[in-house]
py3Dmol code that shows the C-alpha trace and the ligand (Angstrom):
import py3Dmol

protein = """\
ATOM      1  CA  UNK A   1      -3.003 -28.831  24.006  1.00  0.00           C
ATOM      2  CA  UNK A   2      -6.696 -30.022  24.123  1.00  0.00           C
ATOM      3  CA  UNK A   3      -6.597 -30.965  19.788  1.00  0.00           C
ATOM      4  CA  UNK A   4      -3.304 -32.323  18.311  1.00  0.00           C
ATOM      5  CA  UNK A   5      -4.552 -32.778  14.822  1.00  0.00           C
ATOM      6  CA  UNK A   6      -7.163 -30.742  13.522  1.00  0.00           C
ATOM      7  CA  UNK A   7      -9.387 -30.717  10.053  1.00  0.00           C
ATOM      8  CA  UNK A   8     -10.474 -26.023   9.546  1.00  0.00           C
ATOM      9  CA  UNK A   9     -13.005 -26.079   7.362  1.00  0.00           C
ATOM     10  CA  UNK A  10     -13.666 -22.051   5.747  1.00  0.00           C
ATOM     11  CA  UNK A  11     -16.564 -21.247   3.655  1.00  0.00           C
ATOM     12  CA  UNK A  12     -16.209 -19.141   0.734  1.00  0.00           C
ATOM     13  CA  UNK A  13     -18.028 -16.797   1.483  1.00  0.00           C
ATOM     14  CA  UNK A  14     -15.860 -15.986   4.640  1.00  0.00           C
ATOM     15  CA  UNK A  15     -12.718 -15.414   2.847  1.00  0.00           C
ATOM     16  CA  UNK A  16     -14.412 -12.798   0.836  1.00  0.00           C
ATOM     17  CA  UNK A  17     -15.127 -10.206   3.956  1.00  0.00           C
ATOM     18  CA  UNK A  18     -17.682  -8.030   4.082  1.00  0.00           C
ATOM     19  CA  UNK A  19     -17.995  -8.081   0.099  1.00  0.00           C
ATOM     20  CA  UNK A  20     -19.945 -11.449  -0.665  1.00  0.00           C
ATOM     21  CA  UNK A  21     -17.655 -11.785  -3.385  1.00  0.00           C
ATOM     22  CA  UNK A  22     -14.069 -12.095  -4.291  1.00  0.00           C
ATOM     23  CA  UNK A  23     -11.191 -12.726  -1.901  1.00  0.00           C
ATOM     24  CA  UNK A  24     -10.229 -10.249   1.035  1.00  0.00           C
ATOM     25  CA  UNK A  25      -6.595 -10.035   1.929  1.00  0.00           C
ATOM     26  CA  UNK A  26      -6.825  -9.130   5.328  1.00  0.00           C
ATOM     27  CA  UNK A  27      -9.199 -11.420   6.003  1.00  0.00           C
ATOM     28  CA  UNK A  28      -6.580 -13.980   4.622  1.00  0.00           C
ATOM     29  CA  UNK A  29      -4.055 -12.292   6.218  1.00  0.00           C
ATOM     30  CA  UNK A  30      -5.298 -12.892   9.780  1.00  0.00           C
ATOM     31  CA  UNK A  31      -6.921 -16.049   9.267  1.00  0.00           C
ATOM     32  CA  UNK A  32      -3.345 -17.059   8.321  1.00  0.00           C
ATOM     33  CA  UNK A  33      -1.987 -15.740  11.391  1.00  0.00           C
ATOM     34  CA  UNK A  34      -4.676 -17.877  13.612  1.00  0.00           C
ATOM     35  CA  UNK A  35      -3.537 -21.019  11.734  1.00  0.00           C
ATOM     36  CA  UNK A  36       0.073 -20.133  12.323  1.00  0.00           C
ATOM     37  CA  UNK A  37      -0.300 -19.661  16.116  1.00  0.00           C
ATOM     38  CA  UNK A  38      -1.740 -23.208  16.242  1.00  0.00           C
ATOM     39  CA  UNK A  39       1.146 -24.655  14.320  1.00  0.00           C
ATOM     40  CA  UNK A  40       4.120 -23.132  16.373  1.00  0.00           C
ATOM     41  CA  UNK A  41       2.244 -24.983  19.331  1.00  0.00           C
ATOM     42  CA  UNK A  42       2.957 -28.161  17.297  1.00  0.00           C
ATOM     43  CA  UNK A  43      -0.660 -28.824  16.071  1.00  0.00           C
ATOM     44  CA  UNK A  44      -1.182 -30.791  13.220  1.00  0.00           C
ATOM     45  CA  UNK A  45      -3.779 -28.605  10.847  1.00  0.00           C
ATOM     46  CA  UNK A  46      -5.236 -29.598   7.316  1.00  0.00           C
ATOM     47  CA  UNK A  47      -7.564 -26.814   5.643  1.00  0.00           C
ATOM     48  CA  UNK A  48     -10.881 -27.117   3.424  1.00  0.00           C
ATOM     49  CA  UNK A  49     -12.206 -23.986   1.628  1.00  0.00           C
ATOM     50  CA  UNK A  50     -15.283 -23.536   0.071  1.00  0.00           C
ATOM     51  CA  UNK A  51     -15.650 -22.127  -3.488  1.00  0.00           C
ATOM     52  CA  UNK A  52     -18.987 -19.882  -2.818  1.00  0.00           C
ATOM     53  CA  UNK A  53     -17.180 -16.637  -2.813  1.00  0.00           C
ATOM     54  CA  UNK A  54     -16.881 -17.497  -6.559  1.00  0.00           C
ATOM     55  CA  UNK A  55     -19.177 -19.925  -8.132  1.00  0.00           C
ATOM     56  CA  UNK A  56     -21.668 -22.812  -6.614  1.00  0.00           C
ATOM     57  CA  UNK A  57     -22.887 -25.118  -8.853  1.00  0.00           C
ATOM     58  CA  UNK A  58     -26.537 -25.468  -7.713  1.00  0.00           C
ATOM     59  CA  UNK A  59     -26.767 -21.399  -8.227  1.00  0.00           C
ATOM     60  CA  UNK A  60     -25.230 -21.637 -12.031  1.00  0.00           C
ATOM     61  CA  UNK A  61     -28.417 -24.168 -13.064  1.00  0.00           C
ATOM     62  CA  UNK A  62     -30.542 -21.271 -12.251  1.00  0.00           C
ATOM     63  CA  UNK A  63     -29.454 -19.637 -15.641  1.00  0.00           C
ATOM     64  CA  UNK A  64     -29.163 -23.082 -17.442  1.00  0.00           C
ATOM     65  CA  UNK A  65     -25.973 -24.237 -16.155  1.00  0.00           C
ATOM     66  CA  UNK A  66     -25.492 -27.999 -16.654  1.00  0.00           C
ATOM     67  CA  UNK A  67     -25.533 -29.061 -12.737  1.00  0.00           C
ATOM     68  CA  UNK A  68     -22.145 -31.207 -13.433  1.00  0.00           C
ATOM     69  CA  UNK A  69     -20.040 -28.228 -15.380  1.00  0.00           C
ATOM     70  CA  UNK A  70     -21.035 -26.043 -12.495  1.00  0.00           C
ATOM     71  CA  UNK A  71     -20.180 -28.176  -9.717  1.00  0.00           C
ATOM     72  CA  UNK A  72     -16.724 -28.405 -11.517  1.00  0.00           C
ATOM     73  CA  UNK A  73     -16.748 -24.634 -11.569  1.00  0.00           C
ATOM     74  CA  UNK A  74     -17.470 -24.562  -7.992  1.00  0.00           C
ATOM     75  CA  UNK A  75     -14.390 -26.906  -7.194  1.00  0.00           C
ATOM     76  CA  UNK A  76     -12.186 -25.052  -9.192  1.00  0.00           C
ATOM     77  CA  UNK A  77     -13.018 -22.053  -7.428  1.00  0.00           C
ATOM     78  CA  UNK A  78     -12.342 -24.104  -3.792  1.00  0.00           C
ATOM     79  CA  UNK A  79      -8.693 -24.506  -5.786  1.00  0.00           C
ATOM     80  CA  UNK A  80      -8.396 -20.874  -6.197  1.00  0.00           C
ATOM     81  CA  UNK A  81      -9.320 -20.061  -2.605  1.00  0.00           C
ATOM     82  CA  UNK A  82      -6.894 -22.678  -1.549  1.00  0.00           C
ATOM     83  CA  UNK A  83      -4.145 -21.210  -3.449  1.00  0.00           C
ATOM     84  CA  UNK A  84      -4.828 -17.963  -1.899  1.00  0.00           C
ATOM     85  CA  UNK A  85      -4.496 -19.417   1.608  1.00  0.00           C
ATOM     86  CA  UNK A  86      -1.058 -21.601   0.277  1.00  0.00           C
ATOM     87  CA  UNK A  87       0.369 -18.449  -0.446  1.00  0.00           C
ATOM     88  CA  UNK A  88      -1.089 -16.201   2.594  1.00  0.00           C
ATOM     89  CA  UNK A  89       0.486 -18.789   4.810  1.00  0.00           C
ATOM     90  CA  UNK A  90       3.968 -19.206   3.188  1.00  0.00           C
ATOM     91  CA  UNK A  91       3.714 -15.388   3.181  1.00  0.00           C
ATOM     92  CA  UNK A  92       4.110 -15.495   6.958  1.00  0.00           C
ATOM     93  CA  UNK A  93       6.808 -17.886   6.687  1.00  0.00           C
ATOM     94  CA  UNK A  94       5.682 -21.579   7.875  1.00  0.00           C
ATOM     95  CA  UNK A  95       5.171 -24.188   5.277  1.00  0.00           C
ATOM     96  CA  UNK A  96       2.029 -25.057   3.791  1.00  0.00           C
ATOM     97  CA  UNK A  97       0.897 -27.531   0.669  1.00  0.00           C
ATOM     98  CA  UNK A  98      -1.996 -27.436  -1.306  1.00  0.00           C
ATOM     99  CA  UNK A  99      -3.277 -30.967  -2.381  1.00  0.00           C
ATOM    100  CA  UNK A 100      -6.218 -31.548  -5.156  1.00  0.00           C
ATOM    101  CA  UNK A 101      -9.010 -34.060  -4.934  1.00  0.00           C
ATOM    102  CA  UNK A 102      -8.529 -33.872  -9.389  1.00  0.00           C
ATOM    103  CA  UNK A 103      -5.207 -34.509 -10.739  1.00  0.00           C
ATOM    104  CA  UNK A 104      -3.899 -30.942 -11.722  1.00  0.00           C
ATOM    105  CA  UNK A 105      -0.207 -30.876 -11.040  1.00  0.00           C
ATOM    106  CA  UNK A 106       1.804 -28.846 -11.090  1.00  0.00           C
ATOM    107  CA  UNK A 107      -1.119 -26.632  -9.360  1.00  0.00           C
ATOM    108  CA  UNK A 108      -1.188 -29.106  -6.632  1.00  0.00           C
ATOM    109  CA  UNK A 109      -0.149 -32.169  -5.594  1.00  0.00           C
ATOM    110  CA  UNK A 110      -3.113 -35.085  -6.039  1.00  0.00           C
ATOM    111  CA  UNK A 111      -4.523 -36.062  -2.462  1.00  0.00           C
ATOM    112  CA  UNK A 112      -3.308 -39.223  -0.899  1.00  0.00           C
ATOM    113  CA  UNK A 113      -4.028 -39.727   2.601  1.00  0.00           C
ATOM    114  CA  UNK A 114      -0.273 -40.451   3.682  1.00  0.00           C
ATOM    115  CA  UNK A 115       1.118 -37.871   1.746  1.00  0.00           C
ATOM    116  CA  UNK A 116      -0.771 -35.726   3.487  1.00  0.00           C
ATOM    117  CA  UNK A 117       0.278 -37.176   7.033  1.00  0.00           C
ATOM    118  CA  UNK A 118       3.339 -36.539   6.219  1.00  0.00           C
ATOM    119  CA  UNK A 119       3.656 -33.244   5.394  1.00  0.00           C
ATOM    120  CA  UNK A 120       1.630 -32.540   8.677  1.00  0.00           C
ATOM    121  CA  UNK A 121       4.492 -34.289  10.934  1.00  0.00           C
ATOM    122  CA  UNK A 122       6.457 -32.131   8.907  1.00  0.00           C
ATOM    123  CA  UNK A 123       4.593 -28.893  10.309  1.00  0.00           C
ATOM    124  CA  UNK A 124       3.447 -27.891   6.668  1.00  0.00           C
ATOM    125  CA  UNK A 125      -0.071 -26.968   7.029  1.00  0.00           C
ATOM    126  CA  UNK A 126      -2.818 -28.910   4.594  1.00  0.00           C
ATOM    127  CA  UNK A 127      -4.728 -27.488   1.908  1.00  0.00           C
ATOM    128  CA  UNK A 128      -7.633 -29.808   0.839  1.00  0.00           C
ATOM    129  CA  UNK A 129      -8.692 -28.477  -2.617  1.00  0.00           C
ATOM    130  CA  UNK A 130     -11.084 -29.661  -4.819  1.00  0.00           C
ATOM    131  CA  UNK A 131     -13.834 -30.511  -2.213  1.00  0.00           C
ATOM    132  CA  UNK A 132     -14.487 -34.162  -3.098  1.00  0.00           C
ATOM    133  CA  UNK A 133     -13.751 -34.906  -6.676  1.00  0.00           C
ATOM    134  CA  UNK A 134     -17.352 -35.714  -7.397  1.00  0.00           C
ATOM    135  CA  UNK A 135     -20.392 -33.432  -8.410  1.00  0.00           C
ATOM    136  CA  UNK A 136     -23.768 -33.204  -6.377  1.00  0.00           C
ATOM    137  CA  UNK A 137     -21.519 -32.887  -2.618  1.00  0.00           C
ATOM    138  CA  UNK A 138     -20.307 -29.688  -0.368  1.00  0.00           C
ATOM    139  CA  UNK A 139     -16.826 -28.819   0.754  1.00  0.00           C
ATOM    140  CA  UNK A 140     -18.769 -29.588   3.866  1.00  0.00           C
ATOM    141  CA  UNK A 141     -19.110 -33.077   3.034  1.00  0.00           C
ATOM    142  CA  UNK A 142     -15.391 -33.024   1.709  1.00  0.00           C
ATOM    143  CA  UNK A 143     -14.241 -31.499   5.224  1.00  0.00           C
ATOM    144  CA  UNK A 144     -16.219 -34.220   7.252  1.00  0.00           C
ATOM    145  CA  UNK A 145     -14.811 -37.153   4.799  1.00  0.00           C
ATOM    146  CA  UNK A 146     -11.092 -36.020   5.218  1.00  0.00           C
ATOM    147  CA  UNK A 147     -11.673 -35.149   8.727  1.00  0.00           C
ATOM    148  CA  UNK A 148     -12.193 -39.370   9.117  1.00  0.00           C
ATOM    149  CA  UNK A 149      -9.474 -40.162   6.837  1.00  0.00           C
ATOM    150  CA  UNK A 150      -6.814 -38.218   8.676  1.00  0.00           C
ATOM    151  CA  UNK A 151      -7.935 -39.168  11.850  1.00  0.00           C
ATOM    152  CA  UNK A 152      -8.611 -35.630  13.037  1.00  0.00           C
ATOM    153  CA  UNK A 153      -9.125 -34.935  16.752  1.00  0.00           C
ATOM    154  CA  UNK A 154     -12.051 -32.842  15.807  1.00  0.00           C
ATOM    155  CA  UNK A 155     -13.654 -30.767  12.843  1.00  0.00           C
ATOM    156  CA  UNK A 156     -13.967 -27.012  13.197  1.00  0.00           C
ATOM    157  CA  UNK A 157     -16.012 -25.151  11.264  1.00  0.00           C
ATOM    158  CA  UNK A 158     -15.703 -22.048  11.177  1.00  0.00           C
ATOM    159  CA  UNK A 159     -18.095 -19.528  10.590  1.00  0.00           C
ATOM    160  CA  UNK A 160     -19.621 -15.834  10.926  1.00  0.00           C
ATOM    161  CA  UNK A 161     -21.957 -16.958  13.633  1.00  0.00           C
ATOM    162  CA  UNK A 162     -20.517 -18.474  16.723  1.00  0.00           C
ATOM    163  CA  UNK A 163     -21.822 -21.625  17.199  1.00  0.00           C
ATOM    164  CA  UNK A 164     -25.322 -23.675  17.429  1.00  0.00           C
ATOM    165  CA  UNK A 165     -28.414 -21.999  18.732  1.00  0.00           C
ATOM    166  CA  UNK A 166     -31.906 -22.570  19.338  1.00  0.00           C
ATOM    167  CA  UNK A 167     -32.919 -20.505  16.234  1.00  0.00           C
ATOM    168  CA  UNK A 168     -31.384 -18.179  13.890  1.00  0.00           C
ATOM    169  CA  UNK A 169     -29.410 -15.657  15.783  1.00  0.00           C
ATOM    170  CA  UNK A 170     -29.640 -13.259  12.870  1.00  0.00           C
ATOM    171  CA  UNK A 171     -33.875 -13.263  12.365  1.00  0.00           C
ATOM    172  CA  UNK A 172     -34.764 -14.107  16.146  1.00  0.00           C
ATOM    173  CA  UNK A 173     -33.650 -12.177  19.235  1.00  0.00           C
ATOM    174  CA  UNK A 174     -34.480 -14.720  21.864  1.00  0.00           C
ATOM    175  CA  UNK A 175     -32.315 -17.228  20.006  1.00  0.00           C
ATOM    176  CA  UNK A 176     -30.176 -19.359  22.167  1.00  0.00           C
ATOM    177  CA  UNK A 177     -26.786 -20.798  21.978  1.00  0.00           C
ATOM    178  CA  UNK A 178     -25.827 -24.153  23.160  1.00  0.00           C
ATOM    179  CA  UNK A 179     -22.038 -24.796  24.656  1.00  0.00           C
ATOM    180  CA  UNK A 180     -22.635 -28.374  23.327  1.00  0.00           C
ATOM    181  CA  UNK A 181     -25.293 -30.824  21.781  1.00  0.00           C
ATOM    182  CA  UNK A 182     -25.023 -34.140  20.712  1.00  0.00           C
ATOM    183  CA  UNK A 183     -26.012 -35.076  16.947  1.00  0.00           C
ATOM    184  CA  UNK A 184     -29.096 -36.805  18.207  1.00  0.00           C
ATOM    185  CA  UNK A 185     -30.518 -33.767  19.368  1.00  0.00           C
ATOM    186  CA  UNK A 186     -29.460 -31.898  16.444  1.00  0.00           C
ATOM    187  CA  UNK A 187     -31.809 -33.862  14.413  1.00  0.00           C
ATOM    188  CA  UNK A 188     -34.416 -33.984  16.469  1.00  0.00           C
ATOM    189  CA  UNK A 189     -34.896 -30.225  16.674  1.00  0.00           C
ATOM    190  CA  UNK A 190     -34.351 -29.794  13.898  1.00  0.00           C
ATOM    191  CA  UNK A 191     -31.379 -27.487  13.490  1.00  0.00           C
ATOM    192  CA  UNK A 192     -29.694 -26.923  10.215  1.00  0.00           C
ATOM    193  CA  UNK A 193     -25.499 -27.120  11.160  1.00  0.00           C
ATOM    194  CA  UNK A 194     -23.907 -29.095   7.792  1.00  0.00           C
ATOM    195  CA  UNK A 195     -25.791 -30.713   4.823  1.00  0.00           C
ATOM    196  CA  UNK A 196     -26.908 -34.119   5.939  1.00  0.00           C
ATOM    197  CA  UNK A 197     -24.032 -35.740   4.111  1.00  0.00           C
ATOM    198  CA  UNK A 198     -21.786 -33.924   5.854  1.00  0.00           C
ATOM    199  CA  UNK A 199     -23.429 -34.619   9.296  1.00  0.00           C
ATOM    200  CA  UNK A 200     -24.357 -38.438   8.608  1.00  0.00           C
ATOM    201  CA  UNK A 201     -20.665 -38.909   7.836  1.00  0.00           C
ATOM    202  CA  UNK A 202     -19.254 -37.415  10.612  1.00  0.00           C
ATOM    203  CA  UNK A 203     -22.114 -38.532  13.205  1.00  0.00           C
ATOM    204  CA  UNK A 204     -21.493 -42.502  12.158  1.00  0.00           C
ATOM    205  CA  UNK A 205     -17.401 -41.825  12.677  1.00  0.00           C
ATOM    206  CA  UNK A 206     -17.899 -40.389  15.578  1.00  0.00           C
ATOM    207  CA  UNK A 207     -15.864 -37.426  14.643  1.00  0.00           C
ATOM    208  CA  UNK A 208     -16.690 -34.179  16.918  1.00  0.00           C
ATOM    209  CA  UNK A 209     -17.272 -30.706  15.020  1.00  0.00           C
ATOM    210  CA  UNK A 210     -16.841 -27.364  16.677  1.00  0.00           C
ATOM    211  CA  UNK A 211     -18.934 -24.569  15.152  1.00  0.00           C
ATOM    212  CA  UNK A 212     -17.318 -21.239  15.583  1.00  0.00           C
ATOM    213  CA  UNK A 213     -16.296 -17.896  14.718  1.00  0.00           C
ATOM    214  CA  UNK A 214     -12.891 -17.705  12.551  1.00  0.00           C
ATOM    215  CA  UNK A 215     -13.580 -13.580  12.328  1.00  0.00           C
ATOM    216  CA  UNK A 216     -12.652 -13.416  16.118  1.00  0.00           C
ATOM    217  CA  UNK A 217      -8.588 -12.859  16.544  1.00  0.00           C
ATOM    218  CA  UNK A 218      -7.817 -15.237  18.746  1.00  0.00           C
ATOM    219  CA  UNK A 219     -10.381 -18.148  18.621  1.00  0.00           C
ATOM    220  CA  UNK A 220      -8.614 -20.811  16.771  1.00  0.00           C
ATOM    221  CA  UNK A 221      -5.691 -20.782  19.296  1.00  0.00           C
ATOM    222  CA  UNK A 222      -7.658 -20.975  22.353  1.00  0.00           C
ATOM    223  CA  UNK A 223      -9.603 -23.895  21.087  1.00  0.00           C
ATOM    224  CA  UNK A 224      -6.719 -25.752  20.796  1.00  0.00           C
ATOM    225  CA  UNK A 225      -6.383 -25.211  24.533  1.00  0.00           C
ATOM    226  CA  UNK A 226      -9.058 -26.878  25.040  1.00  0.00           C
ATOM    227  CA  UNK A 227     -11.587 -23.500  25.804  1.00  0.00           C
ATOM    228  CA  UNK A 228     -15.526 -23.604  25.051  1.00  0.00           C
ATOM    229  CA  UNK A 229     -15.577 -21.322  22.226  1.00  0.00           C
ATOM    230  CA  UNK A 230     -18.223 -21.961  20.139  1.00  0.00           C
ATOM    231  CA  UNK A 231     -20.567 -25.258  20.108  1.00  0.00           C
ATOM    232  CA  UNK A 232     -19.424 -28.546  20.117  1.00  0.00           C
ATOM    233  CA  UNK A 233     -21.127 -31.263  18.232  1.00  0.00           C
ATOM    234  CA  UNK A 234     -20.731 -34.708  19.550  1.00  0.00           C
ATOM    235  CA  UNK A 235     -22.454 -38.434  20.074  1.00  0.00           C
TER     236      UNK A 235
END
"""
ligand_1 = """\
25
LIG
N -18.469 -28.915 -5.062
C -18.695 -30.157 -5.651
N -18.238 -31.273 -5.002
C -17.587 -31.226 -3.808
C -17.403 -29.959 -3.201
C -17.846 -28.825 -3.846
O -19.271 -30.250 -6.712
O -17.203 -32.283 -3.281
C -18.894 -27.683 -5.791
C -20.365 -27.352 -5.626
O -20.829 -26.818 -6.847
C -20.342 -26.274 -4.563
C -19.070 -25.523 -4.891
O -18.172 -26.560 -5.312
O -21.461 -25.424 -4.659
C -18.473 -24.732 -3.772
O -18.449 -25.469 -2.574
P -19.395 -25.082 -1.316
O -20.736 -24.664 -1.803
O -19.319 -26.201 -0.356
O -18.621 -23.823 -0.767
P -18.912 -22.915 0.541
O -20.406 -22.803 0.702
O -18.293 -23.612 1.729
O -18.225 -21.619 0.239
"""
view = py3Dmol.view(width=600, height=400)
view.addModel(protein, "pdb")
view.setStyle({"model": 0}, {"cartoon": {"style": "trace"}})
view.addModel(ligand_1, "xyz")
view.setStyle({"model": 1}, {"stick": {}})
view.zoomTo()
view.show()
């Protein structure tokens, strides 16, 4: 096994399948199954979700929304995804725990870094809700900050494209995609892979990221085995 202790981070948007909105259950469904296949190998995983599917913040002050009440809508809706993939695991029959960055028991426990060790010795798989606890960041950010704090092997992100490339795959044909690129590079061309929070945070804790496809059966597990699927992100 290649990664012993990994951070998933979903976006929204992903769990809600080809609808932009709302949550799919056969996209939870399988995406459950990927995460389960990981765990019988006896890897350690903690999920984020993203709330976009729902509600973002920044969108709601478009129609007048105070930026702070949104972003609180927004990570309430990460805690509703989360639930979703709490239950769509246990469903399958391993063990998984949902954790909140606000206190809101007995919805979830409150996040505490050894708590959360813990249960992943313990082979219950990590839900990260809540994003960060504080307005004006990204699950993105959240994913990269509790990616350090658990000491993850590496931070996949996974998404509808499959990885980094030159330009964007979906506007320009002759877009290219790169097996791997440091975070040096990444800046210097130019190319838009997390918010810069996110990136600063995990580029100054040296913390790898893997961009990839989650909607491809299969991927999850054979990353863990150490094949180049996707694009990985490094210093
Ligand atoms: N959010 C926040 N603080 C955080 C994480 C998220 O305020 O630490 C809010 C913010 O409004 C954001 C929304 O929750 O727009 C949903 O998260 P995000 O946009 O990262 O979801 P994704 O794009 O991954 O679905």
């Amino acid at each position: 096994m290649r990664y012993s202790r990994i951070l998933l981070k979903l976006s929204g948007e992903s769990l809600a399948g080809n609808g932009n909105q709302g949550i799919s259950d056969s996209v939870l469904e399988e995406y459950a199954k990927q995460v389960l296949e990981v765990v019988e190998k006896g890897c350690e995983v903690a999920i984020v979700v993203g709330g976009g599917n729902i509600f973002r913040g920044l969108s709601g002050t478009k129609s007048g929304f105070d930026r702070l009440k949104g972003d609180q809508m927004g990570m309430l809706a990460t805690v509703i995804n989360s639930l979703a993939i709490e239950s769509a695991i246990t469903r399958l029959g391993a063990k998984a725990k949902v954790f909140t960055s606000i206190r809101m028991e007995p919805v979830g426990e409150l996040y505490n870094r050894d708590r959360v060790l813990e249960a992943m010795k313990n082979k219950t798989v990590c839900i990260l809700s809540g994003g960060t606890g504080n307005p004006f960041f990204t699950t993105d950010t959240a994913a990269a900050l509790r990616s350090v704090e658990i000491g993850a092997d590496v931070l996949l992100k996974g998404t509808r494209v499959d990885g980094v490339y030159t330009a964007d795959p979906e506007k320009d044909p002759k877009a290219r995609k790169f097996e791997r690129i440091s975070y040096e590079e990444v800046i210097s061309k130019r190319l838009q892979v997390m918010d810069s929070t996110a990136f600063t945070m995990c580029r100054d804790n040296n913390m790898p990221m893997i961009v990839f496809d989650m909607n491809v059966p299969g991927n999850l597990k054979k990353i863990i085995n150490g094949e180049a699927i996707g694009t990985l992100v490094s210093n």
